[in-house]
Wavefront OBJ file of the C-alpha trace (Angstrom):
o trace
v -28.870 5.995 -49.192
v -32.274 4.934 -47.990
v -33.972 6.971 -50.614
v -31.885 5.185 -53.131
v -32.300 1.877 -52.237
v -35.826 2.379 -52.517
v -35.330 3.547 -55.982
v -33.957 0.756 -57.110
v -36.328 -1.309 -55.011
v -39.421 0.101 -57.601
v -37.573 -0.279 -60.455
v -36.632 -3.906 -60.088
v -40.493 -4.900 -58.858
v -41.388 -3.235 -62.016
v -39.566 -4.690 -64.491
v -39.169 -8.121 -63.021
v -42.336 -8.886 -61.704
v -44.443 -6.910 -64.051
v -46.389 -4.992 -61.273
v -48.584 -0.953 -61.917
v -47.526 1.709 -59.804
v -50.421 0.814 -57.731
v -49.577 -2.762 -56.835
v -45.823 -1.580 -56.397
v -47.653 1.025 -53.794
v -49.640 -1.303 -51.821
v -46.459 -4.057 -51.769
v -43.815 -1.195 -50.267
v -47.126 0.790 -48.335
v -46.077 3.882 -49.994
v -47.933 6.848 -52.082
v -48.997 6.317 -55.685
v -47.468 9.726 -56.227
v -43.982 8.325 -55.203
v -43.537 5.300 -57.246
v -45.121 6.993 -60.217
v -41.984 9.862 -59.730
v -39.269 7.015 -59.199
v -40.452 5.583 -62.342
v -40.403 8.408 -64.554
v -36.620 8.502 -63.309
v -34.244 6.333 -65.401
v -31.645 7.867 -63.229
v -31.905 8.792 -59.656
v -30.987 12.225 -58.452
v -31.598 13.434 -54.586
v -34.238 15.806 -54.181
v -32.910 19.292 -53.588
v -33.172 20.597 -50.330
v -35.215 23.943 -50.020
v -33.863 26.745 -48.334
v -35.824 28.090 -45.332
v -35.852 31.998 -45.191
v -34.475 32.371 -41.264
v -34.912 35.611 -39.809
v -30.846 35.339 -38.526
v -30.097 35.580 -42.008
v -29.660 39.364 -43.304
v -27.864 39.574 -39.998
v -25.072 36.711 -40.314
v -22.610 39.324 -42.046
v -23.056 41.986 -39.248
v -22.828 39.427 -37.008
v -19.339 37.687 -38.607
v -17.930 42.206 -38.541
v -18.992 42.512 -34.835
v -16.720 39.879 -33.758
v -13.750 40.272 -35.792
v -14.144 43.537 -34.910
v -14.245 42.903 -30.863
v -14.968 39.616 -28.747
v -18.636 40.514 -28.063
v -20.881 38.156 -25.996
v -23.929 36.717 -27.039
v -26.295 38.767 -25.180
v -24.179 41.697 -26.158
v -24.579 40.884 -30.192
v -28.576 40.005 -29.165
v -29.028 43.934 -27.815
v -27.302 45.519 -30.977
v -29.315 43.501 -33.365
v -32.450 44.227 -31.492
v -32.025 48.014 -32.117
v -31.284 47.414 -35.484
v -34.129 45.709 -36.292
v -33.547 41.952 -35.762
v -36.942 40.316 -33.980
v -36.021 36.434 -34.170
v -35.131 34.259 -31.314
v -32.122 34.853 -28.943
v -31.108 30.802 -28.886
v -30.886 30.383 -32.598
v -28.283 33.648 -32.394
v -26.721 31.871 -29.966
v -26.029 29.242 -31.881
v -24.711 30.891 -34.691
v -22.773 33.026 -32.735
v -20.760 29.540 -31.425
v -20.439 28.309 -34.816
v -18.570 31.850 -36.275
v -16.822 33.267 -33.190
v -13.149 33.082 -33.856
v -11.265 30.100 -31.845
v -9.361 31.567 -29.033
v -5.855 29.801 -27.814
v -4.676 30.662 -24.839
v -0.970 32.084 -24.785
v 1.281 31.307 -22.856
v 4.686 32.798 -22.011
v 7.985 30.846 -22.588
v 9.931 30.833 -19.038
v 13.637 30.427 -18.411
v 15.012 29.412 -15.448
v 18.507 29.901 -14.451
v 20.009 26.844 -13.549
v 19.745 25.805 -9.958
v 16.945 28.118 -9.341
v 13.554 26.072 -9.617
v 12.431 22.656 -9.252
v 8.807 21.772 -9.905
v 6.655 18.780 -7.736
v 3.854 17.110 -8.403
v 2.130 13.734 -7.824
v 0.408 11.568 -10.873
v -2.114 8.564 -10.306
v -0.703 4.837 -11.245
v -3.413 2.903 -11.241
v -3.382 -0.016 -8.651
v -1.027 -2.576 -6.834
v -1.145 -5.370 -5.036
v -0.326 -5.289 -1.070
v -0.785 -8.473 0.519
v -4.429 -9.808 -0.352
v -5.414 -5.981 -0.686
v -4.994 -3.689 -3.866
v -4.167 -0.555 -3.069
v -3.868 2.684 -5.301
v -0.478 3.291 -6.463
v 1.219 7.354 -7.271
v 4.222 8.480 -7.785
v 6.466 11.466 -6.527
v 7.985 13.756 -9.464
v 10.290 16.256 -9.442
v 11.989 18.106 -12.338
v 14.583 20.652 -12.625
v 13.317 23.282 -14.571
v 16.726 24.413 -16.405
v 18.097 21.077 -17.490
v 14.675 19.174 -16.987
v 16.577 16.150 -14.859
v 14.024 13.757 -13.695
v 13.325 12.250 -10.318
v 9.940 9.702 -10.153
v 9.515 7.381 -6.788
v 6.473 5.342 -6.143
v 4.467 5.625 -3.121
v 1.317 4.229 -1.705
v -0.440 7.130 0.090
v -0.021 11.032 -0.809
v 0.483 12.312 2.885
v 3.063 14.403 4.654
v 5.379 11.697 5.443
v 5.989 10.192 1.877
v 5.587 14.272 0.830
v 8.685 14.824 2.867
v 11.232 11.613 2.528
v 10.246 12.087 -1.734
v 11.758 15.604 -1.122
v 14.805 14.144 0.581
v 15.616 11.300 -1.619
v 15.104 13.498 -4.884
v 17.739 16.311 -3.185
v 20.055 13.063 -2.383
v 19.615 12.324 -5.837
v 20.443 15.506 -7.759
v 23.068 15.964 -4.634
v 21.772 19.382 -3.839
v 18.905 21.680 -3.502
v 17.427 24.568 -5.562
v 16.615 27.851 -4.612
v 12.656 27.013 -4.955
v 10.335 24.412 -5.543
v 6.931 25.164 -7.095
v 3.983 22.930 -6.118
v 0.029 22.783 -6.465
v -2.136 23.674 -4.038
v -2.495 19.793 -2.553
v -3.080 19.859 1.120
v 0.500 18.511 2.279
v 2.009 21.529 0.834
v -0.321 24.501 0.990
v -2.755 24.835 4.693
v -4.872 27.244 2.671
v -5.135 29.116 -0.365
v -7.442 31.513 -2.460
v -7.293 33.662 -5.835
v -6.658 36.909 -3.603
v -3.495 37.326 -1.560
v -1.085 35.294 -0.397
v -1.442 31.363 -0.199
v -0.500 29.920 3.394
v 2.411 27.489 3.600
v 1.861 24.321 5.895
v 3.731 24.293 8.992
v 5.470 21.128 8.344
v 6.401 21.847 4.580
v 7.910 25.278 5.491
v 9.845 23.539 8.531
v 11.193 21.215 5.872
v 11.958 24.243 3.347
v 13.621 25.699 6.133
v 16.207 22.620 6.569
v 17.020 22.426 3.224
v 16.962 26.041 2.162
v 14.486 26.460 -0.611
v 11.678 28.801 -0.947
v 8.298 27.109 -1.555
v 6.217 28.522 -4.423
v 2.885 27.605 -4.596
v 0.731 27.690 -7.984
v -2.056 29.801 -8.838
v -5.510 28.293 -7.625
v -6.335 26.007 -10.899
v -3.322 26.987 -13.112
v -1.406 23.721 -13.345
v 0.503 25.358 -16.347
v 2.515 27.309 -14.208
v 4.519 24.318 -13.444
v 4.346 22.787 -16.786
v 7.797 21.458 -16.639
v 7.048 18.959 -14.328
v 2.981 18.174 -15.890
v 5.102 17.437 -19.056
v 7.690 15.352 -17.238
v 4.409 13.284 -15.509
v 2.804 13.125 -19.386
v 6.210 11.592 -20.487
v 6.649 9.182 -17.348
v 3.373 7.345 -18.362
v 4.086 6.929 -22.136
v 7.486 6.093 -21.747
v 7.597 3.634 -18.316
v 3.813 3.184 -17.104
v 2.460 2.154 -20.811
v 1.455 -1.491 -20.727
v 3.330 -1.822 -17.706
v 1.953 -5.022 -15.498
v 1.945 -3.901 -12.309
v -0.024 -6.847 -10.977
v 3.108 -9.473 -10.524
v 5.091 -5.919 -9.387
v 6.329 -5.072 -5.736
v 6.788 -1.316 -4.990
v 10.392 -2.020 -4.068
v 10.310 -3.717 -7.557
v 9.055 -0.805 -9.092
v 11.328 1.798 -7.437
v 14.385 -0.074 -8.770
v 12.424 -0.708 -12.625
v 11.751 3.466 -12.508
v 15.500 3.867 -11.134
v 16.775 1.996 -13.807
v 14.327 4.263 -16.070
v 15.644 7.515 -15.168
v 19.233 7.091 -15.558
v 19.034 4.791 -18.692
v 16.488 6.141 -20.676
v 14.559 9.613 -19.194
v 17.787 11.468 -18.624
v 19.642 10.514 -21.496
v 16.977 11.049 -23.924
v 17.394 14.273 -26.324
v 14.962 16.927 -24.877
v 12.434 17.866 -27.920
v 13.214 21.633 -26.131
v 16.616 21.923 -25.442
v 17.799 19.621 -28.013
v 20.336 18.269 -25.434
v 19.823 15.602 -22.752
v 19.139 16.249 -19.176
v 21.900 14.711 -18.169
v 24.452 16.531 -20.550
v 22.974 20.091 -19.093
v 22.662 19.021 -15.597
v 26.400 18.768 -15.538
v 26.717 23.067 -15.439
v 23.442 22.764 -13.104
v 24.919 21.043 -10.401
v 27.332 23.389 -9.404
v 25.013 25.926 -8.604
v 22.772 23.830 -6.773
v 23.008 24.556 -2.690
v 24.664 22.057 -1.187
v 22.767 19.432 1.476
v 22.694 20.183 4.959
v 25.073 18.444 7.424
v 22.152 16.280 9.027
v 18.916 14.756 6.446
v 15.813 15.881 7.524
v 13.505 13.709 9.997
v 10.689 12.952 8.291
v 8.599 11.185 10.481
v 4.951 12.258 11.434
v 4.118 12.107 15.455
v 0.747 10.249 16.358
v -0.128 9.576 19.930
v -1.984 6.293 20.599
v -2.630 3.946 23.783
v -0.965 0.267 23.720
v -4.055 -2.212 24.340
v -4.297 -5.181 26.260
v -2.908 -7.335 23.838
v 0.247 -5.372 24.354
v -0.506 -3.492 20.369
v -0.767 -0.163 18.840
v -2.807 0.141 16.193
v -2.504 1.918 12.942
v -4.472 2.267 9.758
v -6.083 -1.354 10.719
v -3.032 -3.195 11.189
v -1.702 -4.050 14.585
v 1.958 -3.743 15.962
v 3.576 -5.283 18.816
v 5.351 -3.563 22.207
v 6.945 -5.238 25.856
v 4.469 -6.473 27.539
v 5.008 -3.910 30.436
v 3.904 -1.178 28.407
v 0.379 -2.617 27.754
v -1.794 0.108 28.829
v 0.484 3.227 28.704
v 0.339 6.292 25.739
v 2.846 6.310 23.486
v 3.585 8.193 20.667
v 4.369 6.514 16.961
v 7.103 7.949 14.399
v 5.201 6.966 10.889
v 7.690 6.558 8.342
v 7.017 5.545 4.630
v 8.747 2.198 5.590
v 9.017 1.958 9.230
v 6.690 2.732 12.391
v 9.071 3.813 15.361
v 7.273 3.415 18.700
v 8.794 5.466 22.147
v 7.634 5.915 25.229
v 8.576 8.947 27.380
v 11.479 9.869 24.378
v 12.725 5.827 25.143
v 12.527 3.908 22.014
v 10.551 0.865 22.395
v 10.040 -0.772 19.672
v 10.428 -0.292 15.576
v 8.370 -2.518 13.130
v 8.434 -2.124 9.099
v 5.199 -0.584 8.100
v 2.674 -2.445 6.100
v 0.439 -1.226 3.909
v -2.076 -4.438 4.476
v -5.142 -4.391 5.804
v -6.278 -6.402 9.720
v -2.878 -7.483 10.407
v -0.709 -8.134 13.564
v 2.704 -7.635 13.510
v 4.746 -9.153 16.880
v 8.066 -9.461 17.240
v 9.578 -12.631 18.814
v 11.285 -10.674 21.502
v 7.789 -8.901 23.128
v 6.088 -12.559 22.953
v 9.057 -14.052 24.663
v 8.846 -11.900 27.667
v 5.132 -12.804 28.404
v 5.907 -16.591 28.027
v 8.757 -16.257 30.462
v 6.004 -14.680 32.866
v 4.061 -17.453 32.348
v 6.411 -19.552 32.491
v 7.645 -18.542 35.967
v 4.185 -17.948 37.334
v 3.388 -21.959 36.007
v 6.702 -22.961 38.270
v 5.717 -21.057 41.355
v 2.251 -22.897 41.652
v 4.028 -26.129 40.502
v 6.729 -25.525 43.762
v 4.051 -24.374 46.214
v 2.202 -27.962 45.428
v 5.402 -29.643 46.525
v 6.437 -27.915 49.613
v 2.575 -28.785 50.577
v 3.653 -32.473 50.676
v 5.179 -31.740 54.032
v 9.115 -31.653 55.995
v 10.402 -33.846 53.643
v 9.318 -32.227 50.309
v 11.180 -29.133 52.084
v 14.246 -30.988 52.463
v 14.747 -33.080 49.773
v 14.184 -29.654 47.791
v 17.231 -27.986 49.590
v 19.278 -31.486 48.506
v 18.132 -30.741 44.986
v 19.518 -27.121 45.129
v 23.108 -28.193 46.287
v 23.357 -30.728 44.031
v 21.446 -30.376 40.927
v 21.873 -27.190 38.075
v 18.212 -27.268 37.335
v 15.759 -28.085 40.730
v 12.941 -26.709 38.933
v 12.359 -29.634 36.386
v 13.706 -32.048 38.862
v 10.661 -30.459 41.206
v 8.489 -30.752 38.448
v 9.041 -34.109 37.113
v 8.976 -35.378 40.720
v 5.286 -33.793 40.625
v 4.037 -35.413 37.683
v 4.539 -38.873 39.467
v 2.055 -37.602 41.595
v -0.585 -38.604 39.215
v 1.088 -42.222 39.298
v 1.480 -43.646 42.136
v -0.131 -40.557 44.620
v 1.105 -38.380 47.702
v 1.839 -40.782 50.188
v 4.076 -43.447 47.986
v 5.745 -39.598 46.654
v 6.405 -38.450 50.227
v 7.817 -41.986 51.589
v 10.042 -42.033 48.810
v 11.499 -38.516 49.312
v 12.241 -39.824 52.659
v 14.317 -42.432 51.747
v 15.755 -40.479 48.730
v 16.364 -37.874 51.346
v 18.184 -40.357 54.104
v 20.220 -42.462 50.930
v 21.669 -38.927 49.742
v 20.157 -39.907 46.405
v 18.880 -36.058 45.423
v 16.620 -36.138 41.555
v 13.617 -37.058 39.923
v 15.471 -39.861 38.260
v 16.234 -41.789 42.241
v 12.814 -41.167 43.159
v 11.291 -42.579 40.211
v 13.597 -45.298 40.806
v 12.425 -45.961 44.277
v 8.932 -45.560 42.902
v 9.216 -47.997 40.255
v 11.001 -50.938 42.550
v 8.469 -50.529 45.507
v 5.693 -51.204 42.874
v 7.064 -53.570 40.613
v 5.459 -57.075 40.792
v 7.366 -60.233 41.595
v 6.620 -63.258 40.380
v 6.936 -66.683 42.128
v 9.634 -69.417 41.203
v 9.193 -71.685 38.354
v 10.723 -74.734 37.381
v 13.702 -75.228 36.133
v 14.544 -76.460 32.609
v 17.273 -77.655 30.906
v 18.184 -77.771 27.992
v 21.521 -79.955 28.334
v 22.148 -83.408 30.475
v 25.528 -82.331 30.866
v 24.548 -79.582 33.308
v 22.670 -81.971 35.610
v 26.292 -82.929 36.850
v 27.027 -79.410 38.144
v 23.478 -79.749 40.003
v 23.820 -79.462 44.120
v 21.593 -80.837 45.741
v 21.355 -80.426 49.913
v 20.226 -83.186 51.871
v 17.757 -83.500 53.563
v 17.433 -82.527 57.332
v 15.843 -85.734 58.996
v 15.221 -84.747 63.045
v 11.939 -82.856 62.219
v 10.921 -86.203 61.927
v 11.895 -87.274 65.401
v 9.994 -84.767 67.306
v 7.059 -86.436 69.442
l 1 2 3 4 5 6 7 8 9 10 11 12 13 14 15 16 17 18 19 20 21 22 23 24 25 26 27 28 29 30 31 32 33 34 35 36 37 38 39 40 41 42 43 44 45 46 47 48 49 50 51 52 53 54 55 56 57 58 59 60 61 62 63 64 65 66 67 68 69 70 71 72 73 74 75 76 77 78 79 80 81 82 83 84 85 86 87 88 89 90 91 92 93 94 95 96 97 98 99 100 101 102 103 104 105 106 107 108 109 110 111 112 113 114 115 116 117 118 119 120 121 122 123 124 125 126 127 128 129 130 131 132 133 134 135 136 137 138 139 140 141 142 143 144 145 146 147 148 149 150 151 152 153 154 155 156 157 158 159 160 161 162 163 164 165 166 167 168 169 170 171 172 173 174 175 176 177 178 179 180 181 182 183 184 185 186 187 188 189 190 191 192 193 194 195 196 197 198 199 200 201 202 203 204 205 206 207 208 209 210 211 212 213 214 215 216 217 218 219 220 221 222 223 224 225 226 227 228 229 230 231 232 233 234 235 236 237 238 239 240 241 242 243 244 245 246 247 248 249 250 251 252 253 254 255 256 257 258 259 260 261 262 263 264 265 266 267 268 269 270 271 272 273 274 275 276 277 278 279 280 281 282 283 284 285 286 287 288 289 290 291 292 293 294 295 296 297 298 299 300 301 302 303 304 305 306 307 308 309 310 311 312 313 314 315 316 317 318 319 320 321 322 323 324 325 326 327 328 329 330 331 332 333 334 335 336 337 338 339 340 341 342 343 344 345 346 347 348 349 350 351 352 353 354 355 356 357 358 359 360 361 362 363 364 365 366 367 368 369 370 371 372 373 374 375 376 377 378 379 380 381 382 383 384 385 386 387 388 389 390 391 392 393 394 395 396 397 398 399 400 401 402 403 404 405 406 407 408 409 410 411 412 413 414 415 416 417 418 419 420 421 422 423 424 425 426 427 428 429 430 431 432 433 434 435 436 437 438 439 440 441 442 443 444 445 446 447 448 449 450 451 452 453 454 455 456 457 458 459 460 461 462 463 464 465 466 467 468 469 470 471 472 473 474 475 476 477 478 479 480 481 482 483 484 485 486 487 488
């Protein structure tokens, strides 16, 4: 295109402006030799490209039999050539080699499962959530049921044994029974350790679990993922058909449990299998009954840590902090962690149970622990206030037994009776307990009474006014006594 557009670019500065194939040369800063061969073209034509004699080249057709013939390697090809003859480069054979060699595809064998026999587990990446004021990654649990390919999918925030184990429940509860195996990867809540040669090495918990429920657990060849390809296909589907565009910013996880619920039975078990040509659902129905039926009691879950309650009467876990009583600040205890819940004992007692966050640096107490320590307080507060009364002497001490017999709550009474201390001081406060104590008059309210009246201020006599004439006539008036004024 560029070689073109220059051709047209001499042709127009030639005819238009008039200008020699040297002045065209000097304009575009191009040989005299190339605008005089554009010019002597009325039509443009790309130059032919020469062909460069390779030394690979008598060799291409042995090469092209050699492989169809077996899959050699590259070095392999390299050695034969070299006895026959061939003294050019080893990377430009390599090259050709990986332009002719015949595209391999990998086969694969079609498995059937009988039904009931196989389910297949596997976690998938959802992006993230938000938790609080922290976003948080997001994955969800799948199993599938290899014969009738029946669906389960719940979201959870961390891919550890707890959630490993309750997913495993929930998707038994759900299908109402349990297969005779369940193939999984090699992720770390499932296998302890594994390697290409022998046998791979169940985790303790996993195989307890297995145990409960009666299914063998088949792990998965060290990077062959295809060996459970029922459930990598169910995962592929589960993103196209429910995660696709999906906001999952304005979303809960309990809001996104019951949106995938909703999913499952409406629309991914219903659907017409592209295999089967029938929907889970429809072949599930002959699957069922051979499924083993769930065990009597579901299986605990619940992972064991072992922590020490702080001062502040907390445990801690994964940053955030959850209350206890008060009495057990101090002591070990040891935390059931839950997907939803942490359970808190202490020697086998239950103590305390709090719904587990998945926040970051935040306290959790319950109104119960707090109210404990304020009653503490609170008591402690009334001892000091009582031992500041009885100090006031013999009467404090009796008017305080006169308060018991008579009054339901002494203890404000006592401590009312001390904040007129502040007022009108010890010795007005002791003189009136006195005479509360000797008038039977037992409370706060008498004494501020007596208080009040022993301080109040009278005022002299003023004269009288009024306001009618009428009630000068009910005026008395005493005479006068006169003998004072016969004393000598």
């Amino acid at each position: 295109m560029k070689r073109y557009s220059r051709h047209l670019q001499i042709h127009q500065l030639a005819e238009d402006e008039k200008l020699s194939a040297k002045q065209i040369a000097a304009r575009l800063k191009i040989s005299i030799k190339t605008v005089t061969r554009h010019l002597n073209m009325e039509r443009y034509s790309p130059p032919k490209e020469r062909r460069v004699s390779r030394k690979i080249d008598p060799y291409k057709d042995r090469i092209k039999r050699l492989l169809e013939r077996y899959d050699y390697t590259a070095a392999q090809i390299f050695r034969m050539l070299r006895e026959e003859g061939y003294r050019g480069c080893e990377s430009v054979l390599r090259d050709y080699v990986s332009q002719v060699r015949p595209k391999r595809q990998r086969a694969y064998l079609t498995l059937n499962f009988d039904p009931g026999s196989s389910a297949q587990v596997d976690f998938a990446e959802c992006g993230l959530i938000n938790v609080g004021e922290t976003r948080r990654k997001l994955y969800a649990f799948v199993m599938t049921l290899c014969h009738s390919r029946m669906v389960f999918v719940k979201f959870i925030m961390r891919q550890n044994m707890e959630h490993f184990l309750a997913c495993h429940r929930e998707a038994f509860e759900y299908f109402k029974g349990v297969t005779g195996e369940v193939m999984v990867d090699n992720c770390k809540v499932a296998v302890k350790s594994s390697s290409s040669f022998g046998t791979p090495l169940v985790n303790d918990r996993y195989a307890d679990c297995a145990a409960h429920y009666g299914f063998k657990v088949v792990p998965c060849s060290v990077r062959k993922p295809y060996e459970k390809g029922r459930v990598e296909r169910s995962i592929g589907y589960f993103k196209k058909s429910f995660l696709n565009g999906l906001d999952r910013d304005n979303l809960s996880l309990t809001a996104l449990n019951h949106g995938v619920r909703q999913w499952m039975e409406n629309v991914a078990n219903v659907r017409i299998h592209g295999t089967t040509n029938k929907s889970p659902l429809e072949m599930f129905e002959a699957e069922s009954a051979t499924l083993q039926p769930l065990p009597l009691f579901p299986y605990d879950c619940g992972v064991i840590v072992r922590t020490r309650v702080n001062k502040q009467y907390r445990v801690v876990f994964e940053s955030n902090k959850y209350s206890v009583p008060p009495e057990f600040a101090g002591r070990r205890v040891e935390l059931g962690i839950y997907p939803e819940a942490i359970v808190i004992r202490c020697d086998a007692r239950l103590i305390a149970e709090h719904a587990r966050s998945y926040d970051h640096n935040r306290d959790y107490g319950l109104p119960e622990h707090d109210k404990v320590l304020i009653e503490q307080r609170r008591k402690a507060k009334q001892g000091i206030i009582m031992k500041q009364f009885m100090e006031l002497g013999p009467a404090a001490e009796t008017y305080y037994q006169g308060i018991r017999t008579r009054r339901l709550n002494p203890a404000t009474h006592i401590r009312k009776i001390m904040a007129l201390l502040s007022i009108y001081g010890s010795d007005d406060v002791i003189r009136a307990l006195e005479d509360g104590a000797e008038a039977g008059a037992f409370g706060s309210d008498y004494i501020a009474n007596i208080l009040e009246a022993r301080h109040r201020v009278s005022l002299r006599p003023g004269p009288l006014h009024l306001s009618r004439k009428s009630d000068y006539l009910d005026l008395e008036i005493q005479a006068p006594d006169m003998d004072a004024y016969d004393v000598n």
